[in-house]
C-alpha positions as CSV (number, residue, x, y, z in Angstrom):
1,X,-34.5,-19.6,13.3
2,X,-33.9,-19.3,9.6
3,X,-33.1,-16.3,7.3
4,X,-36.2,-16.6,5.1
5,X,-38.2,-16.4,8.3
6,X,-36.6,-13.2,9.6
7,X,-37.0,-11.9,5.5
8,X,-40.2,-12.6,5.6
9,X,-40.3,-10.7,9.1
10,X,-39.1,-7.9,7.5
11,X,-41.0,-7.7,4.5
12,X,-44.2,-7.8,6.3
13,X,-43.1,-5.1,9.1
14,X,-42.2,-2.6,5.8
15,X,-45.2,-3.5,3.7
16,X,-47.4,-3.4,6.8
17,X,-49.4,-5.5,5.4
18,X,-49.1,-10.2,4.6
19,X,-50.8,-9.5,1.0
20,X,-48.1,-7.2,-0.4
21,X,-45.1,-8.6,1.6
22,X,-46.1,-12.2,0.0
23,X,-46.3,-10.3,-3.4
24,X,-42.7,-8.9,-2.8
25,X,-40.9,-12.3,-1.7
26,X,-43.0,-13.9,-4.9
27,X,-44.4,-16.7,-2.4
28,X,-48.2,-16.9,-0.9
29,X,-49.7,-15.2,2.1
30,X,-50.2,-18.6,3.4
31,X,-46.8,-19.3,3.4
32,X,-45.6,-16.1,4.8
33,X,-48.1,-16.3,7.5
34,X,-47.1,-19.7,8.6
35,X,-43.5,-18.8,8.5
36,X,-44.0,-16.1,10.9
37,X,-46.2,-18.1,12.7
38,X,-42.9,-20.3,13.1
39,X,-40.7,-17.6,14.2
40,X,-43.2,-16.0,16.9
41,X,-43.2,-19.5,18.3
42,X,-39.8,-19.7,18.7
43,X,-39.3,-16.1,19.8
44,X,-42.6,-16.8,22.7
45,X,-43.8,-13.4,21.4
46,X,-46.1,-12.2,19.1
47,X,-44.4,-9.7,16.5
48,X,-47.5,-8.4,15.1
49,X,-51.0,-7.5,16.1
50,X,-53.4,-8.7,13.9
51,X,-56.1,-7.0,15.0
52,X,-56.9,-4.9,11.8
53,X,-56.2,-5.2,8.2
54,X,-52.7,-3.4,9.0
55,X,-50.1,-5.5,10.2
56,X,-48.9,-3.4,13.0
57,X,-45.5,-4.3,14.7
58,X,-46.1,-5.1,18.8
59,X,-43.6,-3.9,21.2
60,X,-41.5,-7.3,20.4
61,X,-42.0,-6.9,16.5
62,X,-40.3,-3.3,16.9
63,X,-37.1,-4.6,19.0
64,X,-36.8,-7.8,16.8
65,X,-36.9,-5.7,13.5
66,X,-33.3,-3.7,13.5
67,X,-32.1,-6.7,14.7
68,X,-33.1,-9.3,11.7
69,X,-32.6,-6.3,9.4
70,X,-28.6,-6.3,11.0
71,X,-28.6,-10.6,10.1
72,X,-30.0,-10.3,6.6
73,X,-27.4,-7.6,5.7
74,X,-24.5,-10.0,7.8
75,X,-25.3,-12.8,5.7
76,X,-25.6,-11.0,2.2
77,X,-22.1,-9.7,3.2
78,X,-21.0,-12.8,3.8
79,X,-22.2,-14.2,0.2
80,X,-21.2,-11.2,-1.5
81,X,-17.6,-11.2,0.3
82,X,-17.4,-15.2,-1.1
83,X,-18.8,-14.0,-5.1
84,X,-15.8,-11.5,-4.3
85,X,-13.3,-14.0,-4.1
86,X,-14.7,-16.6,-6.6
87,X,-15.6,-13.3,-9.1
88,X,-19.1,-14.5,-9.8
89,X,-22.3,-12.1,-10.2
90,X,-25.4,-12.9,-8.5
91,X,-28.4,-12.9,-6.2
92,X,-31.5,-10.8,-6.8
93,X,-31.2,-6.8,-7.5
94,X,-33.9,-5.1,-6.7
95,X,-34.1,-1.6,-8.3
96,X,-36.7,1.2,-7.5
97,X,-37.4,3.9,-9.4
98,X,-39.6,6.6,-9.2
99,X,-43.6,6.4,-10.4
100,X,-43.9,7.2,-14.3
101,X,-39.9,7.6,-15.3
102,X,-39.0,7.4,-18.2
103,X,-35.4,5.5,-18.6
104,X,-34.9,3.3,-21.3
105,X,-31.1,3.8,-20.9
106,X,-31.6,2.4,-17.5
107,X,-33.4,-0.5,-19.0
108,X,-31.0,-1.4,-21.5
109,X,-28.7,-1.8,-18.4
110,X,-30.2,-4.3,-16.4
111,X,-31.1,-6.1,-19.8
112,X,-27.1,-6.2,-20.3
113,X,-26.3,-6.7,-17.0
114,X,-29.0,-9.8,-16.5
115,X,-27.6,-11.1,-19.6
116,X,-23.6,-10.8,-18.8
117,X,-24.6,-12.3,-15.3
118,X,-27.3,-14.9,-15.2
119,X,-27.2,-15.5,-11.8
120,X,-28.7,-12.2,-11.0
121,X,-32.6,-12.2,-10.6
122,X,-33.8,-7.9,-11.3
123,X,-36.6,-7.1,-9.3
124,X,-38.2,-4.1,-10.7
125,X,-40.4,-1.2,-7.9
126,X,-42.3,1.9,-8.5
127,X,-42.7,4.4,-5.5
128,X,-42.5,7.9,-4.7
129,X,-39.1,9.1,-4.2
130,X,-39.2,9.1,-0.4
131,X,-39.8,5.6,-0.2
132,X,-37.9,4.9,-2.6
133,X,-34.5,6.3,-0.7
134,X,-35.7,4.6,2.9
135,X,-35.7,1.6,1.2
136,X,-32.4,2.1,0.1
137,X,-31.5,2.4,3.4
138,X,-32.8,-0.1,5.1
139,X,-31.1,-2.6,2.4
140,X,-34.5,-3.7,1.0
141,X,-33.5,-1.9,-2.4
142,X,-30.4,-2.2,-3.3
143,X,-30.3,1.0,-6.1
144,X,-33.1,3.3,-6.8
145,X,-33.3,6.3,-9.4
146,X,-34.8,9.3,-7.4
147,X,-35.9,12.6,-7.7
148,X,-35.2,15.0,-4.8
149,X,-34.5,18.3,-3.9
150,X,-31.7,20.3,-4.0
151,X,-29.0,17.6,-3.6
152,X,-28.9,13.4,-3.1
153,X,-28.5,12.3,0.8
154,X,-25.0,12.7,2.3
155,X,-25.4,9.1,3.9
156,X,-25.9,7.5,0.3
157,X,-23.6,6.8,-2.6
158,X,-25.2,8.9,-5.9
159,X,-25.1,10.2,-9.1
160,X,-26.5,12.9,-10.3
161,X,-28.1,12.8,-13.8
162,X,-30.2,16.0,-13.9
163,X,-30.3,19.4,-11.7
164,X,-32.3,21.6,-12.8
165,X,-35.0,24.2,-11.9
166,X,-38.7,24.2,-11.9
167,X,-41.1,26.5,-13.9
168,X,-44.3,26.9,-14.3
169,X,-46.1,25.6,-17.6
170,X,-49.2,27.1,-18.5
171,X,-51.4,27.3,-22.2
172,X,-50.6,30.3,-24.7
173,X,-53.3,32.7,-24.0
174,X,-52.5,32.3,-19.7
175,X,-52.2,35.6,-17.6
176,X,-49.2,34.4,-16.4
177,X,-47.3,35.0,-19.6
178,X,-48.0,38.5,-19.9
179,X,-45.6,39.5,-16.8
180,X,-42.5,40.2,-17.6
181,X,-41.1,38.0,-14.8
182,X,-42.9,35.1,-13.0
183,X,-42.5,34.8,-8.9
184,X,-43.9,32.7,-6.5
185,X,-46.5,35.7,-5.3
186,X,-47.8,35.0,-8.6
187,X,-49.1,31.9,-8.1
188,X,-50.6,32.7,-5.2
189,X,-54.3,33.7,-7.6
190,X,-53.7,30.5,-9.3
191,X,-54.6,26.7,-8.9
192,X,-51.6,24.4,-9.1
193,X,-51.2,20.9,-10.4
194,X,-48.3,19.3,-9.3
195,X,-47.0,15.8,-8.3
196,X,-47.7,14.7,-5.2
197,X,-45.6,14.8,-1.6
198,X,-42.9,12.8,-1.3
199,X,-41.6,13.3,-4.8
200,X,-38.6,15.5,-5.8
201,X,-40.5,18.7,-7.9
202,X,-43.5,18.6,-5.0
203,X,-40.3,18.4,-2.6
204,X,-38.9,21.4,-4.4
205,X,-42.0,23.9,-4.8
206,X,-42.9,23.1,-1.0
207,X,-39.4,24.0,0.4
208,X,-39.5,27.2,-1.9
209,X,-42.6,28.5,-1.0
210,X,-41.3,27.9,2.5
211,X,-38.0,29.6,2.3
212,X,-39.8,32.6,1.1
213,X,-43.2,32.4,3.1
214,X,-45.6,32.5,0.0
215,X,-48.4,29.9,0.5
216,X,-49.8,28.6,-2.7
217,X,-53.0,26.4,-3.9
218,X,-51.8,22.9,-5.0
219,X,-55.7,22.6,-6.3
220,X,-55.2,19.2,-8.4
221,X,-52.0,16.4,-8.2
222,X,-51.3,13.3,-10.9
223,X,-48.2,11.1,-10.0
224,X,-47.5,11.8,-13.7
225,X,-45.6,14.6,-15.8
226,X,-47.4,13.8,-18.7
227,X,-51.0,14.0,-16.4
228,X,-49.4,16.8,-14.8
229,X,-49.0,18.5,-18.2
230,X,-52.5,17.2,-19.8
231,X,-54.9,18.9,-17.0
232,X,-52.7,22.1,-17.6
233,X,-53.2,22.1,-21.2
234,X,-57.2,21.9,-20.5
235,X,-57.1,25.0,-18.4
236,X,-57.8,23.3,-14.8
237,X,-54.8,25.1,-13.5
238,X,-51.1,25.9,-13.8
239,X,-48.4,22.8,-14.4
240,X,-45.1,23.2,-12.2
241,X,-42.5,21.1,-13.7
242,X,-39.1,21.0,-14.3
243,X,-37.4,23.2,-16.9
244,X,-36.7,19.7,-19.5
245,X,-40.4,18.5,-18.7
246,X,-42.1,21.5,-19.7
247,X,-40.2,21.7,-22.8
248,X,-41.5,18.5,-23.9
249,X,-44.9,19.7,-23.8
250,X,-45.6,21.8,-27.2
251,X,-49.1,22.9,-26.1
252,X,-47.5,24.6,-22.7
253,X,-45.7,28.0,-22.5
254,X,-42.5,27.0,-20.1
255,X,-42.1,30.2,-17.5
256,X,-39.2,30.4,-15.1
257,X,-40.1,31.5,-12.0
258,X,-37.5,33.9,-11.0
259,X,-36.9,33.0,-7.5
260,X,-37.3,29.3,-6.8
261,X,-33.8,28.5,-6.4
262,X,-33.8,25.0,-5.2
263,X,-32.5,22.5,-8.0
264,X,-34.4,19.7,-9.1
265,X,-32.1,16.5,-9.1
266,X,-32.8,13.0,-10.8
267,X,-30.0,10.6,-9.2
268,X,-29.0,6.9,-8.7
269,X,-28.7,6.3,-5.0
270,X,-27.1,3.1,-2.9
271,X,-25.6,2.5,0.0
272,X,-22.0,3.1,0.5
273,X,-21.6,-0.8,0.5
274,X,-22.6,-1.7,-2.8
275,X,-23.2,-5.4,-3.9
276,X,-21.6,-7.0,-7.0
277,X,-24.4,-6.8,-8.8
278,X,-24.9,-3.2,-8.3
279,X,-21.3,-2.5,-9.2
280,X,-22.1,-4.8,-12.1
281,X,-25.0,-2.5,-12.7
282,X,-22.6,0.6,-12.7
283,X,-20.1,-1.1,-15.2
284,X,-23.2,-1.7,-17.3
285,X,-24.6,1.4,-17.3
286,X,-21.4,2.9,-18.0
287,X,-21.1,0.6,-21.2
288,X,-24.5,1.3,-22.1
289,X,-24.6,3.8,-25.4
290,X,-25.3,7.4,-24.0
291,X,-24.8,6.2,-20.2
292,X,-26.6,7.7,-17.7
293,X,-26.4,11.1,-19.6
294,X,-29.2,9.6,-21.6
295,X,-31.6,8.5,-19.0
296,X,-35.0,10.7,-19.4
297,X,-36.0,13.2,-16.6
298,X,-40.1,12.7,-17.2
299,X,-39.5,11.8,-13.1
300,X,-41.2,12.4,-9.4
């Protein structure tokens, strides 16, 4: 049994599917396929039924999969406690961040940081927030920048770079802006556009509306602010954003909305347990002109 096998495992139980696992280890499907071909072999079990184009963990595949996730972290502990020792950089850092973020600060930081230490490969993913933190978790990412509700996970290392609330954004001449003070009631006549589930301002509206029993009409959703903001600007419906997106919009009247409480946070999350290169990543970004204070909250 070999650690790229039980990768390989694992990359294919998340992705549910060869294609995109092969696509995320940067080998082919072949090759993946075969390797797990070799592991089932040696395990007398199959680990996934191939039945349909999902790649569906069996009953073996689900009790093998803490387990290799367990050996993959005991051996990058092991290599990391040796770069420790020896004071080297290295590996592969994979970074998520949220769909359509802007964050050239964030940029600049794993430019620096790849060029300070070589031996680091950056692997770059998009993904709604959500994902984006259970990924963290399992050890798949290794630091993501997230937008969530309220407050980053208690189980996870953060920092916080924006909290803020949302508001509504709507064209000049809207009905809205004639009250003298916008609730969540008052979207109720209304078609919304907002960002879709699993990202932090769609996180934020829902859990308002919630907490104050008001049921609204999310009519439209773009995984983009800036598509957010377009289809509001044509009159399809009214934008919910937070209060530093729809500023950035000159064509939108920002409203507050007077009791949606729950903050909108942009963070950097890892796990307790972070790798050189992450701490490398830290220093960086803490080096980098305008730090993390700088990063852009055009985020999910």
């Amino acid at each position: 049994m070999e650690l790229r096998q039980l990768e390989y495992f694992v990359a294919v139980a998340e992705e549910a599917n060869f294609t995109r696992a092969a696509a995320r280890v940067h080998i082919s499907q072949s090759g993946v396929s075969a390797r797990i071909r070799q592991l089932e072999n040696e395990l007398g079990a199959a680990l996934f039924d191939r039945s349909s184009r999902v790649a569906t963990l069996t009953a073996a595949g689900e009790a093998a999969l803490p387990h290799a996730r367990a050996t993959l972290a005991a051996a990058h502990a092991v290599r990391a406690a040796v770069d420790d020792v020896n004071e080297l950089v290295r590996g592969r850092l994979a970074v998520g961040m949220v769909t359509a973020c802007t964050v050239t600060p964030l940029f600049d930081a794993l430019s620096a940081c790849r060029r300070a230490h070589p031996g680091v490969t950056v692997d770059l993913v998009e993904d709604n927030s959500d994902v984006l933190v259970d990924r963290v978790r399992a050890g798949t990412l290794d630091v993501a920048l997230v937008g969530l509700a309220d407050a980053p996970p208690d189980d996870l290392e953060s920092l916080t770079i924006v909290s803020e609330r949302i508001v509504v954004a709507v064209p000049p001449a809207h009905p809205l802006t004639e009250l003298p003070a916008v609730r969540l009631s008052d979207l109720a006549p209304h078609p919304l556009i907002c960002l879709p589930r699993g990202t932090g301002i769609r996180t934020v509206l829902d859990r308002t509306c919630a907490s104050r029993a008001v049921t609204v009409d999310v009519a439209m959703q773009a995984s983009a602010p800036d598509a957010v903001a377009d289809l509001a600007a044509r009159g399809l419906g009214v934008a919910i954003l937070s209060t530093s997106m729809a500023r950035s919009y000159p064509g939108l009247v920002p409203l507050p909305l007077e009791d949606a409480d729950v903050a909108a946070v942009l963070a950097l999350v890892w796990r307790p347990d972070p790798s050189p290169a992450v701490q490398a990543l830290k220093r960086t970004m803490a080096l980098t002109p305008g730090g993390v204070s700088a990063i852009g909250v055009s985020e999910n």
